[in-house]
C-alpha positions as CSV (number, residue, x, y, z in Angstrom):
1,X,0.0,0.0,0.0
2,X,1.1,3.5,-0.8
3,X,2.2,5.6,1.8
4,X,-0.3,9.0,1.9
5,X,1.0,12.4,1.7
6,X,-0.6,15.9,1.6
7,X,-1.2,18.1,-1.6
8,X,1.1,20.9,-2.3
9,X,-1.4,23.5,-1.9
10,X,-1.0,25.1,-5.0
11,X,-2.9,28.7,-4.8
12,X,-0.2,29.2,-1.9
13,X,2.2,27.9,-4.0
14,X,2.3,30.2,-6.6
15,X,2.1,32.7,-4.0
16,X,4.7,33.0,-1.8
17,X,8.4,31.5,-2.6
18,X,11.3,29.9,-0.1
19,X,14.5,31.3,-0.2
20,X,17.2,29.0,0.5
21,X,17.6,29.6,3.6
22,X,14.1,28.7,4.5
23,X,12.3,32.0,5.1
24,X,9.1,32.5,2.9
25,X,8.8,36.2,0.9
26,X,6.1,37.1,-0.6
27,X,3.8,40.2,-1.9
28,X,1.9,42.4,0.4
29,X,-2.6,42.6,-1.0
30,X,-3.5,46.0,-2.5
31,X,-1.2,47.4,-4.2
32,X,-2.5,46.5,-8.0
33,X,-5.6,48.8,-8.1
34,X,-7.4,51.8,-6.9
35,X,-4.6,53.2,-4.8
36,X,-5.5,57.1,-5.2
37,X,-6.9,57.1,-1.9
38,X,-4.1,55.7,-0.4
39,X,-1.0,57.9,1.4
40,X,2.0,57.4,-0.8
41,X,3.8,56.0,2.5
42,X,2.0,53.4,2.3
43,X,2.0,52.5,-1.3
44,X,5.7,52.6,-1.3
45,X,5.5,50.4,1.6
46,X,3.8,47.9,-1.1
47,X,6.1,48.4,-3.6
48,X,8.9,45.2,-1.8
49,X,8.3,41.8,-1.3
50,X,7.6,40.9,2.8
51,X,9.4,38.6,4.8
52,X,6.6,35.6,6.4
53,X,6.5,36.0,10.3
54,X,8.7,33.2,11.8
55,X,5.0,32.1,13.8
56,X,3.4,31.3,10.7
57,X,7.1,29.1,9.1
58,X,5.5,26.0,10.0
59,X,2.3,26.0,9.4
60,X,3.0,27.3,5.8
61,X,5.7,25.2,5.1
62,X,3.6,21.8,6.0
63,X,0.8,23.3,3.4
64,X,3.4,23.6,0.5
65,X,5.0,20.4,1.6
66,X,8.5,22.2,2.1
């Protein structure tokens, strides 16, 4: 018999991506659109990828099977 593994969730998979030294970067939401009303701090804020809080490593990691 087959041994059972988990799904690589793949929405979060395309997502996010692990460097190679394990930590997870990925894009911070709402920056595409409607960003008039927005300061421009905080659009520039948007504009680099974010670092995954090291409290949320493993649960991530065990959803993309990493």
């Amino acid at each position: 018999m087959a041994k059972k593994t988990q799904k690589t969730h793949k929405g979060l998979s395309k997502v996010i991506k692990v460097r190679k030294g394990g930590s997870v970067k990925y894009q911070p939401a709402n920056k595409l659109h409607q960003t008039t009303n927005r300061s421009n701090a905080s659009r520039r804020r948007r504009h680099h990828e974010s670092e995954l809080h090291s409290s949320d490593l493993k649960r991530i990691k065990t959803i993309i099977n990493k």
